[in-house]
C-alpha positions as a LaTeX table, in Angstrom:
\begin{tabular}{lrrr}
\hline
Residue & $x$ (\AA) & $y$ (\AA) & $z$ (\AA) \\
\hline
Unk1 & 62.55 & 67.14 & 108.31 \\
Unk2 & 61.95 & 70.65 & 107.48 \\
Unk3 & 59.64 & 71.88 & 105.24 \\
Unk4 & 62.15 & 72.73 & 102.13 \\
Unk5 & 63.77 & 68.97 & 102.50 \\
Unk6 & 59.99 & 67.56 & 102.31 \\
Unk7 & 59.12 & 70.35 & 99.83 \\
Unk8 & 62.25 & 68.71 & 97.85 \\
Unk9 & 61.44 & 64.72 & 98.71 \\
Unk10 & 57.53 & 65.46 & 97.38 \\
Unk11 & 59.03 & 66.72 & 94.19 \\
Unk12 & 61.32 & 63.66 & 93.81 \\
Unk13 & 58.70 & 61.36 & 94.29 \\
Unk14 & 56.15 & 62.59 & 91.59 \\
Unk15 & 59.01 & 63.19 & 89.52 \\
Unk16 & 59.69 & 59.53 & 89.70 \\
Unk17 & 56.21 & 58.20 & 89.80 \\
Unk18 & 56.06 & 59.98 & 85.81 \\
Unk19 & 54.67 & 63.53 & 86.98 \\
Unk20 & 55.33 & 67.20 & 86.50 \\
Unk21 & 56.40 & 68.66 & 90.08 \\
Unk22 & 57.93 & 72.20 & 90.74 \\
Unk23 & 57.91 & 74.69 & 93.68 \\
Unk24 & 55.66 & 77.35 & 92.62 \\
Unk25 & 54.04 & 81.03 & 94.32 \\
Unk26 & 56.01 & 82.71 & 97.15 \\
Unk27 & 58.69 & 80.37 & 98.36 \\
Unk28 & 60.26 & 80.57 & 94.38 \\
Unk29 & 59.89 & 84.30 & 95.05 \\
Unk30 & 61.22 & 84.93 & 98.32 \\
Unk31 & 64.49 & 82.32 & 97.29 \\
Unk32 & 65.25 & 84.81 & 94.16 \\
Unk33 & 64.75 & 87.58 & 96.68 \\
Unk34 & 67.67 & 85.60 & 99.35 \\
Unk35 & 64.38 & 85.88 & 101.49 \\
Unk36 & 63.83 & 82.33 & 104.22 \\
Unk37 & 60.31 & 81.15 & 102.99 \\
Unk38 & 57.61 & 81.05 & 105.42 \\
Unk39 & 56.15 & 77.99 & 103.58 \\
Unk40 & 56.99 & 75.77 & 100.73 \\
Unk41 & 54.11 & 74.59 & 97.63 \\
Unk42 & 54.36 & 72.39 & 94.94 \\
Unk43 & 52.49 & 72.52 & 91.90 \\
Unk44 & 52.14 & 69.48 & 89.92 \\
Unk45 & 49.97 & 67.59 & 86.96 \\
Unk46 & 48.90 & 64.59 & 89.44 \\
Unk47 & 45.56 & 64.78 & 90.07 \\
Unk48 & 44.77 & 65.02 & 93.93 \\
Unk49 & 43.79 & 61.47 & 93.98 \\
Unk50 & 47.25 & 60.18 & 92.46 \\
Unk51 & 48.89 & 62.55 & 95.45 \\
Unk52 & 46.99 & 60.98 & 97.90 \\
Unk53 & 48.24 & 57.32 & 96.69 \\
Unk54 & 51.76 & 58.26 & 96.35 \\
Unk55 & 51.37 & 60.03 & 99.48 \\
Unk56 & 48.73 & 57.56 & 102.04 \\
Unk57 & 49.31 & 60.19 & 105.50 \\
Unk58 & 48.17 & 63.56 & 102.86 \\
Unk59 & 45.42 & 65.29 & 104.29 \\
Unk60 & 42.65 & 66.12 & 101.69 \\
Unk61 & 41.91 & 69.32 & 102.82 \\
Unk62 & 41.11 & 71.25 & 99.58 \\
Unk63 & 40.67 & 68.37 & 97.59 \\
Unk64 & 37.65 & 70.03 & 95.58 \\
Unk65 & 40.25 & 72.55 & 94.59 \\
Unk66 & 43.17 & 70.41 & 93.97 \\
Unk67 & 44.90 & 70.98 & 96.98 \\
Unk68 & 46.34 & 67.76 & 99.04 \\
Unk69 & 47.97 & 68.49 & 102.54 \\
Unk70 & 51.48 & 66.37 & 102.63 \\
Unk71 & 53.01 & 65.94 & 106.17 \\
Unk72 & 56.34 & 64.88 & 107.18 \\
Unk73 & 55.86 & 61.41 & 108.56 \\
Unk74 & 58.85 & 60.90 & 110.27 \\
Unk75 & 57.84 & 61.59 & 113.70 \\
Unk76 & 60.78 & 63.40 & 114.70 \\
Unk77 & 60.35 & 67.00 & 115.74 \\
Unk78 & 58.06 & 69.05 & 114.98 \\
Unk79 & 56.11 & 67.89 & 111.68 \\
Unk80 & 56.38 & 69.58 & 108.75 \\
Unk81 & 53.83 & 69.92 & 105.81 \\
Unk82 & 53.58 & 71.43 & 101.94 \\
Unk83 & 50.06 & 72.54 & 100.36 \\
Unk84 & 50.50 & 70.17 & 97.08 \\
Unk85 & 48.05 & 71.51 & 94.23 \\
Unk86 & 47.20 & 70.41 & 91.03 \\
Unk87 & 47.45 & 72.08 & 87.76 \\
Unk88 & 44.44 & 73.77 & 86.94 \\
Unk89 & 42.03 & 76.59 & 85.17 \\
Unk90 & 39.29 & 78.20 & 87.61 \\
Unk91 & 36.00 & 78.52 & 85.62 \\
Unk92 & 33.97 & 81.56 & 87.46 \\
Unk93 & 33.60 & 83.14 & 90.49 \\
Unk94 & 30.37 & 84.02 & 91.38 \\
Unk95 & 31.43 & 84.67 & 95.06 \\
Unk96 & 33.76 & 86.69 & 94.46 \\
Unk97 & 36.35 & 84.15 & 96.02 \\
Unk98 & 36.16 & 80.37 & 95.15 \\
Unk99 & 36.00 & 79.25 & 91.76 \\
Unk100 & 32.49 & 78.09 & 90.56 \\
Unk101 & 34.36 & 75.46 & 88.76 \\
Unk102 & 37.88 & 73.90 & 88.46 \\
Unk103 & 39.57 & 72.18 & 85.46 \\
Unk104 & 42.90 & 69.96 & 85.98 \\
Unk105 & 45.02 & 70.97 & 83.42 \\
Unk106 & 47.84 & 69.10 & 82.08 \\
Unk107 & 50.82 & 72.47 & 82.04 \\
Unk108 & 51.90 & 75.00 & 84.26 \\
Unk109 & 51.17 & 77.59 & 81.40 \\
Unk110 & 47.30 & 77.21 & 82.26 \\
Unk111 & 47.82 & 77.17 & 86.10 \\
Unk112 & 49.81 & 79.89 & 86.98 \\
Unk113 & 47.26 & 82.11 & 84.64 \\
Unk114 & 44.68 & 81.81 & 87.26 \\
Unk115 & 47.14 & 82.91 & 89.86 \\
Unk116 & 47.58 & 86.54 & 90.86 \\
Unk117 & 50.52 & 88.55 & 90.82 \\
Unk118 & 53.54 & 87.64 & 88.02 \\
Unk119 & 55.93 & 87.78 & 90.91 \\
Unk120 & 53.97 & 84.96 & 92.69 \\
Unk121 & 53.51 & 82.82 & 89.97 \\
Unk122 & 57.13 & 81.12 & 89.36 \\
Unk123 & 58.26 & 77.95 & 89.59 \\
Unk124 & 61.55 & 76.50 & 90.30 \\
Unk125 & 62.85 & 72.82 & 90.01 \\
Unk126 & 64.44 & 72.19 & 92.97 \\
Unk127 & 66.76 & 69.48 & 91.26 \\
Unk128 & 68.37 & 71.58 & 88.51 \\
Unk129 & 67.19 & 74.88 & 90.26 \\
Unk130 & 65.42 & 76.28 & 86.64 \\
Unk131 & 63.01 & 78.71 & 87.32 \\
Unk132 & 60.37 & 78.83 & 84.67 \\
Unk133 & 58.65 & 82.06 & 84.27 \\
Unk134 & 55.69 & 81.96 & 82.21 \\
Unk135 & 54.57 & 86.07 & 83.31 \\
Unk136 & 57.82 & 88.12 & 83.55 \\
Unk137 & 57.64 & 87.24 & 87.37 \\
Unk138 & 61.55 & 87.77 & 87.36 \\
Unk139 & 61.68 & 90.90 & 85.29 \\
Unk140 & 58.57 & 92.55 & 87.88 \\
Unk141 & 61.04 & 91.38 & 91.04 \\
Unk142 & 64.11 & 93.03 & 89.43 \\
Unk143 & 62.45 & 95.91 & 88.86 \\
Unk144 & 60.12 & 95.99 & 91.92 \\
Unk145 & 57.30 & 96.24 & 90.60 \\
Unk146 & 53.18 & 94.43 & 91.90 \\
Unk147 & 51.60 & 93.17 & 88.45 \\
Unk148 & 48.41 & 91.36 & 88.40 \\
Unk149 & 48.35 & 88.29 & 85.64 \\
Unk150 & 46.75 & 88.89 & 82.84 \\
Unk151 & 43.63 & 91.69 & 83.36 \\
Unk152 & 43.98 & 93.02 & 86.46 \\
Unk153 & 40.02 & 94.00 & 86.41 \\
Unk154 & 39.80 & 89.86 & 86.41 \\
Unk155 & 41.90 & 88.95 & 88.56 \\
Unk156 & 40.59 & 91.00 & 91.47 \\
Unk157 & 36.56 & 90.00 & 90.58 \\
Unk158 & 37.80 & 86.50 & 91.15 \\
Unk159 & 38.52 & 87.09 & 94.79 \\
Unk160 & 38.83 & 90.94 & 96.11 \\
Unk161 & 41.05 & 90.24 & 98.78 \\
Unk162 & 43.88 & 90.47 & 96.20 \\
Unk163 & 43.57 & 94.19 & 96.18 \\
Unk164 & 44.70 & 94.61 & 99.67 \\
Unk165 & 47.39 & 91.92 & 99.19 \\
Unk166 & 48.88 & 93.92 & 96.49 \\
Unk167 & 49.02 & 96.67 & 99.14 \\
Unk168 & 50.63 & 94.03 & 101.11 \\
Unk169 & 53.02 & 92.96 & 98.87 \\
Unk170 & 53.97 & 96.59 & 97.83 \\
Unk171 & 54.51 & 97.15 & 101.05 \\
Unk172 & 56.61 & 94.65 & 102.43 \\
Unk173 & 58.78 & 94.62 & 99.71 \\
Unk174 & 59.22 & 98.03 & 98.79 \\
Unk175 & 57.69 & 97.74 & 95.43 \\
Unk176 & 55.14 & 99.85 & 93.02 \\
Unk177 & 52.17 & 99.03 & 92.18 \\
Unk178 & 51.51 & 98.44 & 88.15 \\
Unk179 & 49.58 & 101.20 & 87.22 \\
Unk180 & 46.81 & 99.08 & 85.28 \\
Unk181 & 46.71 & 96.94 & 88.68 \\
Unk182 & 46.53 & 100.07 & 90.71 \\
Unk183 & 43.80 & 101.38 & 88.91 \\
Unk184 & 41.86 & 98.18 & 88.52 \\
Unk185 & 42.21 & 98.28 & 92.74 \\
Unk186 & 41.02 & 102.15 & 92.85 \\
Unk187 & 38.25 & 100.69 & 90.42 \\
Unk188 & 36.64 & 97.93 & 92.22 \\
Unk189 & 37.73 & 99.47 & 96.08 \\
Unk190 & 33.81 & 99.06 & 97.14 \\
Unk191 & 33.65 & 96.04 & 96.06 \\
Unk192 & 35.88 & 94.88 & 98.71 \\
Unk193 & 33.11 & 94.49 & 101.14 \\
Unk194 & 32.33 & 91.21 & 99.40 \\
Unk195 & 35.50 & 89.10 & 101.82 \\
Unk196 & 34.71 & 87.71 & 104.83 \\
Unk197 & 35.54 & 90.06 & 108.18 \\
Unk198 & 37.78 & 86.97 & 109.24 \\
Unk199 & 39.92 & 87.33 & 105.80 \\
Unk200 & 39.92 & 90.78 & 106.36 \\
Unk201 & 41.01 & 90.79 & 109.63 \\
Unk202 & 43.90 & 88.51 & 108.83 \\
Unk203 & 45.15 & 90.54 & 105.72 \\
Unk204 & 44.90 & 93.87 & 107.52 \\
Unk205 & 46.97 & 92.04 & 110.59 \\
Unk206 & 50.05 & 91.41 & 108.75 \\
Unk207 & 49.65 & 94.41 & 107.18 \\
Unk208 & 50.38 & 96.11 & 110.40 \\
Unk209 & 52.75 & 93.29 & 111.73 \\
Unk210 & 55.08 & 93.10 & 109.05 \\
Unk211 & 56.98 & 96.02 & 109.49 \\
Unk212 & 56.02 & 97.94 & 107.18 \\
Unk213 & 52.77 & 99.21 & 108.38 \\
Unk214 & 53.01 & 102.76 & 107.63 \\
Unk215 & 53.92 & 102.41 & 103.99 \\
Unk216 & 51.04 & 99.77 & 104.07 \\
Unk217 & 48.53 & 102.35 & 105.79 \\
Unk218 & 49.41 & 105.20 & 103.01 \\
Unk219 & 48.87 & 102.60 & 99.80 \\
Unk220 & 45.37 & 101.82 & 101.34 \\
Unk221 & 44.52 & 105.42 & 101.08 \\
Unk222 & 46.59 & 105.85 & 97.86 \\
Unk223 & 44.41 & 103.16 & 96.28 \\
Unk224 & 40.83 & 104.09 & 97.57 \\
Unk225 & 40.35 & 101.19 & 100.06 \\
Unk226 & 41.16 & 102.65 & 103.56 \\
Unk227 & 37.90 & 104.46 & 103.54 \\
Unk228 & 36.03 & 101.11 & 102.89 \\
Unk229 & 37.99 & 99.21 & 105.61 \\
Unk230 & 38.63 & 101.41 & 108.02 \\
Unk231 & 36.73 & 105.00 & 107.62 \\
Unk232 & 36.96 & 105.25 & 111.01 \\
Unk233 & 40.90 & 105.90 & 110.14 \\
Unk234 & 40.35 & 107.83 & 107.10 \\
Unk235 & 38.58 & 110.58 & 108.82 \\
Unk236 & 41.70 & 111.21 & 110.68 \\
Unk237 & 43.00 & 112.80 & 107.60 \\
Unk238 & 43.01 & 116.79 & 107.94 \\
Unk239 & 42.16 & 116.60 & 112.00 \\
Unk240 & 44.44 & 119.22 & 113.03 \\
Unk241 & 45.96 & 119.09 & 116.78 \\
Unk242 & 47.32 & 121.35 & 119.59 \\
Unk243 & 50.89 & 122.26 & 117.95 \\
Unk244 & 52.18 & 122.29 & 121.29 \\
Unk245 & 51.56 & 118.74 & 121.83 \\
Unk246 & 51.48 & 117.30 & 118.49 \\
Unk247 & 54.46 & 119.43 & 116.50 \\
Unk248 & 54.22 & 116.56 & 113.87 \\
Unk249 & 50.88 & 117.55 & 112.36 \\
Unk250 & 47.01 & 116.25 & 112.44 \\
Unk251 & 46.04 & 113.05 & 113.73 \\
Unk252 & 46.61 & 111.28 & 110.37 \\
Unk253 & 50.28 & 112.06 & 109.96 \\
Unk254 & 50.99 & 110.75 & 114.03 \\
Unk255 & 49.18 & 107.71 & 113.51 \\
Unk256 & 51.83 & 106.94 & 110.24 \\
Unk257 & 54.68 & 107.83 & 112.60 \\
Unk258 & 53.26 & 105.43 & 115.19 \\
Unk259 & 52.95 & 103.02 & 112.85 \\
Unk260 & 56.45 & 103.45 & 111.52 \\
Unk261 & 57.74 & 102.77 & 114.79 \\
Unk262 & 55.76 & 99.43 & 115.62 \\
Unk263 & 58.75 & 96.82 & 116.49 \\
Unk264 & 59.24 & 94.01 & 114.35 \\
Unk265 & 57.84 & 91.17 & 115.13 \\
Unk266 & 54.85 & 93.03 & 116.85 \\
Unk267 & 52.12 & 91.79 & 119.05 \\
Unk268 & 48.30 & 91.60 & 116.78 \\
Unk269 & 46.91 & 93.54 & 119.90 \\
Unk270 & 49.86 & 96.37 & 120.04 \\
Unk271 & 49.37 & 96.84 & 116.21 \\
Unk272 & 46.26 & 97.07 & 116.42 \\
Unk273 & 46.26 & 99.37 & 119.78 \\
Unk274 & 48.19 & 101.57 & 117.56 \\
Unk275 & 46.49 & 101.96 & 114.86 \\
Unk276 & 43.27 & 102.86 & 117.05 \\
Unk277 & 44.33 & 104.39 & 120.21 \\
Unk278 & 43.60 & 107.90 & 118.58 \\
Unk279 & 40.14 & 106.94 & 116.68 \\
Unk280 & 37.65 & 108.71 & 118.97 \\
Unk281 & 39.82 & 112.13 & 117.94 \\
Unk282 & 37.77 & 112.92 & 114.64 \\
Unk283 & 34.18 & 112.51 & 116.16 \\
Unk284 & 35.01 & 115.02 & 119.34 \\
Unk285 & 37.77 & 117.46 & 117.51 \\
Unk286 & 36.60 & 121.23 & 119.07 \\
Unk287 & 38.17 & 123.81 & 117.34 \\
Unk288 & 39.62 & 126.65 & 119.48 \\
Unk289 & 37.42 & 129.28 & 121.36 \\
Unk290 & 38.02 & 132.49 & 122.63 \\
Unk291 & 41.63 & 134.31 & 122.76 \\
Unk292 & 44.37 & 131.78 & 124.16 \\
Unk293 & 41.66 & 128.55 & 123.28 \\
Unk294 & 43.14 & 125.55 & 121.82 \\
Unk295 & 41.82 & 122.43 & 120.08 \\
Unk296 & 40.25 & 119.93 & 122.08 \\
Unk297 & 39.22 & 116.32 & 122.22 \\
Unk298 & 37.18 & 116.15 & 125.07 \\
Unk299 & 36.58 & 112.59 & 125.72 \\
Unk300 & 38.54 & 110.63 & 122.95 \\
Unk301 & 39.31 & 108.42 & 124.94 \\
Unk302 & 36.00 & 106.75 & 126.16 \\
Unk303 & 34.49 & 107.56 & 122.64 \\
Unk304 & 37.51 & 105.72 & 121.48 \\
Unk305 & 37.22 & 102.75 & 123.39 \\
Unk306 & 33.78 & 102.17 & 122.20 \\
Unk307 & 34.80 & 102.57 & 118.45 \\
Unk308 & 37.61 & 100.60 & 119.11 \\
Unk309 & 35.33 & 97.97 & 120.18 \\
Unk310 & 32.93 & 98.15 & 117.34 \\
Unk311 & 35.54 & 97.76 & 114.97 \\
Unk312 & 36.90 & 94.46 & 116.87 \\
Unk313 & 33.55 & 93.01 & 116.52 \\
Unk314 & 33.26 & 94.20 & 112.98 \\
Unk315 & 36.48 & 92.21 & 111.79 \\
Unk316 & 35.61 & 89.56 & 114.54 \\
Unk317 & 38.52 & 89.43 & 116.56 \\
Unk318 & 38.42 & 86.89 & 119.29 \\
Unk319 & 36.91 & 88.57 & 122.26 \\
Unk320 & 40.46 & 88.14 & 124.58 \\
Unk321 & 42.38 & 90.16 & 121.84 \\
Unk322 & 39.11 & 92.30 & 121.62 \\
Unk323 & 39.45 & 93.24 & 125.37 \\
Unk324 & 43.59 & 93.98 & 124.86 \\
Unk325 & 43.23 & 96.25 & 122.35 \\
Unk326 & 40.13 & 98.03 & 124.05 \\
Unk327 & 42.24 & 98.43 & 126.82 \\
Unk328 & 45.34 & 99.83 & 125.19 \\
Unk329 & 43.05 & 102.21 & 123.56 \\
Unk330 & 41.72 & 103.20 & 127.09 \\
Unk331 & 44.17 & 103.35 & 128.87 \\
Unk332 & 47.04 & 104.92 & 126.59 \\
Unk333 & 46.39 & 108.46 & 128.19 \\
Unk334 & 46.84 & 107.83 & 131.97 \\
Unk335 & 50.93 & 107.43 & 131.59 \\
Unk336 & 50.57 & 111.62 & 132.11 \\
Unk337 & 49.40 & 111.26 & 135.22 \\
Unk338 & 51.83 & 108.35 & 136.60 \\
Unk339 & 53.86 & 110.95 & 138.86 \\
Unk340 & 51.07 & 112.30 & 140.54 \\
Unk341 & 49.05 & 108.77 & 141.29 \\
Unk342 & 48.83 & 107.33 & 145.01 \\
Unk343 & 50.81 & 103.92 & 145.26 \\
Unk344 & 48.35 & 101.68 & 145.01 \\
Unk345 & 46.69 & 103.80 & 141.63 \\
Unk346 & 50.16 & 103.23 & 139.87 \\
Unk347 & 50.75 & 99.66 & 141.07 \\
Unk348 & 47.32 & 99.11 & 140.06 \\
Unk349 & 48.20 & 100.78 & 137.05 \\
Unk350 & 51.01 & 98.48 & 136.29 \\
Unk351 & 49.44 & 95.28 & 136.78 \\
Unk352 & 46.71 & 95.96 & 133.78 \\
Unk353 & 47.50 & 92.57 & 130.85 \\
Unk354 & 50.44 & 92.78 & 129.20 \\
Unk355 & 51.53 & 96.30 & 130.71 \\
Unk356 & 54.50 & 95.93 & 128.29 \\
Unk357 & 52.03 & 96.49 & 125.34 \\
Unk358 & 50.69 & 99.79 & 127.34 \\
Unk359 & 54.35 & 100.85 & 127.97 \\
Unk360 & 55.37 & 100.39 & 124.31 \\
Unk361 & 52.17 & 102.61 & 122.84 \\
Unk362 & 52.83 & 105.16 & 125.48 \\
Unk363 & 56.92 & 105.58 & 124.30 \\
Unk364 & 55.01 & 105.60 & 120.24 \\
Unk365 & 53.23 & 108.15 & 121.23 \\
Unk366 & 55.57 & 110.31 & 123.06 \\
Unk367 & 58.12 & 109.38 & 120.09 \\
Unk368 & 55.80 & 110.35 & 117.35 \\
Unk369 & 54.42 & 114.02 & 119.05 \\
Unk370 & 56.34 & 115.90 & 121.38 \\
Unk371 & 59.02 & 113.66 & 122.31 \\
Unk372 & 58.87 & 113.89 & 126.08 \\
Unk373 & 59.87 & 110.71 & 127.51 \\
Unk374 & 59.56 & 111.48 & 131.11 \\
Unk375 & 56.27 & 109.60 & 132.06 \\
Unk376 & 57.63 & 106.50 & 130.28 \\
Unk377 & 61.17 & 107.01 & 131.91 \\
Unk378 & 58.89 & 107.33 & 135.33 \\
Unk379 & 57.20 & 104.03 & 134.95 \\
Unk380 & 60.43 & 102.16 & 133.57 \\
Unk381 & 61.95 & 103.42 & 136.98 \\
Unk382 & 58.97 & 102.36 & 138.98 \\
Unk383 & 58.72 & 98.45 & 137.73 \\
Unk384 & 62.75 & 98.32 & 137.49 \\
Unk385 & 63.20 & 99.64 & 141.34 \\
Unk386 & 59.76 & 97.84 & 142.78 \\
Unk387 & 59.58 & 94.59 & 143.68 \\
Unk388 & 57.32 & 92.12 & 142.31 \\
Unk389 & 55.79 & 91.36 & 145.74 \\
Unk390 & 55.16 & 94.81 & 146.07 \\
Unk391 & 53.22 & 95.73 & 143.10 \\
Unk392 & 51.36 & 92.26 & 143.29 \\
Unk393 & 51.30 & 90.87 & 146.60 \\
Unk394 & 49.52 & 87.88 & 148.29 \\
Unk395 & 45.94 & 88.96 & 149.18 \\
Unk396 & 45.94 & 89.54 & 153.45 \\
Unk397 & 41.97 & 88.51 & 153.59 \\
Unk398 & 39.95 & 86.49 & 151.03 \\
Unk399 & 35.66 & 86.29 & 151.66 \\
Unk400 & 36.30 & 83.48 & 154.27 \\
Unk401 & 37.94 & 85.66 & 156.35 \\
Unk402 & 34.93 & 87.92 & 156.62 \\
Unk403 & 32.53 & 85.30 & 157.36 \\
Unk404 & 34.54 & 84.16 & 160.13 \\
Unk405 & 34.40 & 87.68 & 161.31 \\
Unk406 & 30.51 & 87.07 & 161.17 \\
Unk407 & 29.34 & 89.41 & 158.06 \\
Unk408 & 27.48 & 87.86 & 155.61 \\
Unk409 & 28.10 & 87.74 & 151.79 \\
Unk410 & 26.47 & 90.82 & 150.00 \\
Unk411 & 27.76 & 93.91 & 148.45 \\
Unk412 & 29.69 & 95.02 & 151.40 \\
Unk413 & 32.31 & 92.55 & 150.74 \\
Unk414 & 33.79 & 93.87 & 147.85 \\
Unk415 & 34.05 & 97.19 & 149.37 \\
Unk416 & 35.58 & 96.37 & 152.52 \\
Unk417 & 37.93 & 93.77 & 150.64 \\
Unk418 & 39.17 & 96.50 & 148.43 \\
Unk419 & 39.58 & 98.64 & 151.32 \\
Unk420 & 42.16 & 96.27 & 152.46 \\
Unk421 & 43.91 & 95.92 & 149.04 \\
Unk422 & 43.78 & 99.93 & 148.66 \\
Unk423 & 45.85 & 100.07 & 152.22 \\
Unk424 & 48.21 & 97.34 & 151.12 \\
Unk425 & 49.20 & 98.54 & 148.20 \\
Unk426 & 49.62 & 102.33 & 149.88 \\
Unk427 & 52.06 & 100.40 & 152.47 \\
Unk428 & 49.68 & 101.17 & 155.70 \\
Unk429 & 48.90 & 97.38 & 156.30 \\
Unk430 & 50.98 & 94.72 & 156.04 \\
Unk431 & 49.91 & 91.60 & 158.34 \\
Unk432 & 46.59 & 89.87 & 158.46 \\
Unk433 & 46.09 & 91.04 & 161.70 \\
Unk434 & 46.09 & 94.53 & 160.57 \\
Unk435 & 44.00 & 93.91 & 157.62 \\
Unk436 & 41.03 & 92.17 & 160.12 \\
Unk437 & 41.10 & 95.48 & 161.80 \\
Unk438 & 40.86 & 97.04 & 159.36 \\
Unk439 & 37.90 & 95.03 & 157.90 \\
Unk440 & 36.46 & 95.47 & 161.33 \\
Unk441 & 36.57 & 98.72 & 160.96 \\
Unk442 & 35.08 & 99.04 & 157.74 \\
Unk443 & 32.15 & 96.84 & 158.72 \\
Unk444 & 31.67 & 98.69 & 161.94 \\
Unk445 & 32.19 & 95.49 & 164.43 \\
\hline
\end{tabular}
């Protein structure tokens, strides 16, 4: 069952156990918009306790908020499930995210004025397909427009994450912001500091992976927040670069064209590669010196890769996805020296995690400056023409091999080991008898 049939089958039930029972937030928006919801709720004036009887395999899992997890239970397939939540009023938010305090209430008129923006707060019966608006949800979608409910000021002190998931919504839809919302957001900007790195991280994510990035990136700075989440990316604003290179303007205005060009669906780590592969430019920018000087950025890169990093472990990125987008970031300059590398440099080169990710930054890059494709056509020619075996094949000696030859483990081994790797790959061994000479060799034996 997919999740709109049990979506549809949960609302049938409490309809005909005596209850109140709509579809209600984003999936009634995205069906007005002809849009495939990514997820189906239900709304409802059964208390969490009368969902769980009606519905004995629910999951409880924000049960202090009115919010009962029902799964498919037909144990074909994949299983599908539907948030099921309560009617209620939040009382207080001293956190800044949960309320202190939650009321059931007994109509959708009080519930959906705790919720946050008009076009998220519809409802639909999915039996007579009646939408009841109680904000001018429908009127905001036809006219494209983000509206908080009520005071926008109290919306966003009840949890500040809603400011950047106006941006979002703006965004990904194409849509204004109110102007009372957007100045409530400009408002209380610092205060987004108060939501978790983790939420943070996740919002900012499918900011960039939604495709719609750009648009996304300018709306932070429009509204006062990218300097609060990211200053490391507002400083990138006015950073001129060599017009010879970089045609399209400072480093600001190449990062939005990168970002416009980010494939949808896109990878967290290439997003976020993206977004920082340039972030070390502001801190070494050198203006130009002397007659024919030019701007420089003498080591962006490896001042990049360590900002790159901080900011990973600011929003707390899992370290695997940390170490990606580090290495993007690190290694997104050395495609200009692909012709000129030995062999076993550029089949080293090649084999870095998820090359494809390095490949794809590299064309951005190219695409959003000077538009010279010829180190990416290089490299496409390189893994299209080389054989697999070639740019990654089977190791000729492992550590055994040089204790048989009578050296003992140390330091030594590594050297002599990568000695043999360095010739394989530059095509001047290719048995294991010539790789123990070599090693011989090496060892002086």
């Amino acid at each position: 069952m997919d999740a709109r049939a049990l979506a549809e089958r949960i609302c049938r039930t409490l309809r005909e156990a005596g209850h109140q029972a709509y579809f209600v937030g984003g999936c009634v928006r995205d069906i007005l918009l002809g849009r495939e919801p990514a997820d189906y709720d239900v709304a409802t004036d059964a208390t969490p306790d009368r969902v769980q009887q009606l519905f004995p395999r629910s999951l409880a899992v924000g049960a202090q908020f009115g919010v009962i997890v029902v799964s498919d239970d037909s144990g074909a397939g994949e299983s599908a499930q539907v948030e099921v939540a309560t009617f209620r009023s939040d009382i207080g938010y001293s956190d800044g995210r949960h309320p202190d305090r939650v009321v059931y209430a007994t109509s959708p008129e009080e519930d959906v004025k705790r919720r946050d923006f008009t076009i998220n707060a519809l409802l639909l019966d999915p039996e007579t397909k009646e939408v009841l608006d109680l904000v001018g949800g429908r009127d905001d979608l036809r006219a494209g427009i983000i509206r908080a409910i009520g005071r926008p000021e109290d919306r966003f002190r009840e949890d500040k994450l809603r400011m950047v998931r106006a941006v979002r919504f703006a965004a990904r839809f194409r849509y204004a912001i109110h102007s009372a919302t957007f100045s409530a957001i400009t408002k209380l900007a610092p205060e987004v500091h108060q939501v978790s790195a983790e939420r943070l991280r996740e919002e900012l994510t499918k900011l960039l992976t939604e495709g719609a990035a750009r648009r996304a990136f300018e709306l932070l700075d429009e509204t006062r927040l990218l300097p609060e989440l990211l200053p490391e990316i507002a400083r990138m604003k006015g950073v001129e670069q060599p017009p010879q290179f970089h045609p399209e303007g400072d480093v600001w205005t190449h990062t939005l064209l990168m970002l416009e060009g980010l494939p949808k669906p896109c990878s967290i780590t290439l997003a976020w590669g993206v977004l920082l592969h340039d972030v070390g430019k502001p801190p070494t920018f050198t203006p130009p010196s002397g007659p024919g000087g030019r701007i420089r950025f003498d080591e962006h890169v490896e001042v990049g890769t360590r900002m790159a990093e901080e900011i990973c472990r600011r929003f707390r990125f899992s370290n695997d996805d940390t170490e990606q987008i580090t290495s993007l970031v690190a290694n997104h300059l050395r495609f200009k020296d692909a012709p000129q590398m030995k062999p076993s440099t550029l089949k080293r080169f090649v084999r870095l995690d998820r090359f494809d990710e390095h490949l794809e930054l590299h064309r951005l890059d190219c695409s959003s400056s000077h538009r010279n494709l010829e180190n990416y056509e290089f490299v496409r020619r390189f893994l299209a023409e080389t054989p697999p075996e070639q740019v990654r094949p089977p190791r000729l000696l492992s550590g055994d091999d040089l204790i048989s030859l009578g050296l003992r483990p140390g330091p030594g081994f590594r050297a002599i080991l990568e000695a043999v790797d360095e010739a394989q790959l530059n095509g001047r061994t290719s048995t294991r008898e010539e790789a123990l000479q070599l090693a011989r060799q090496s060892a002086g034996i």
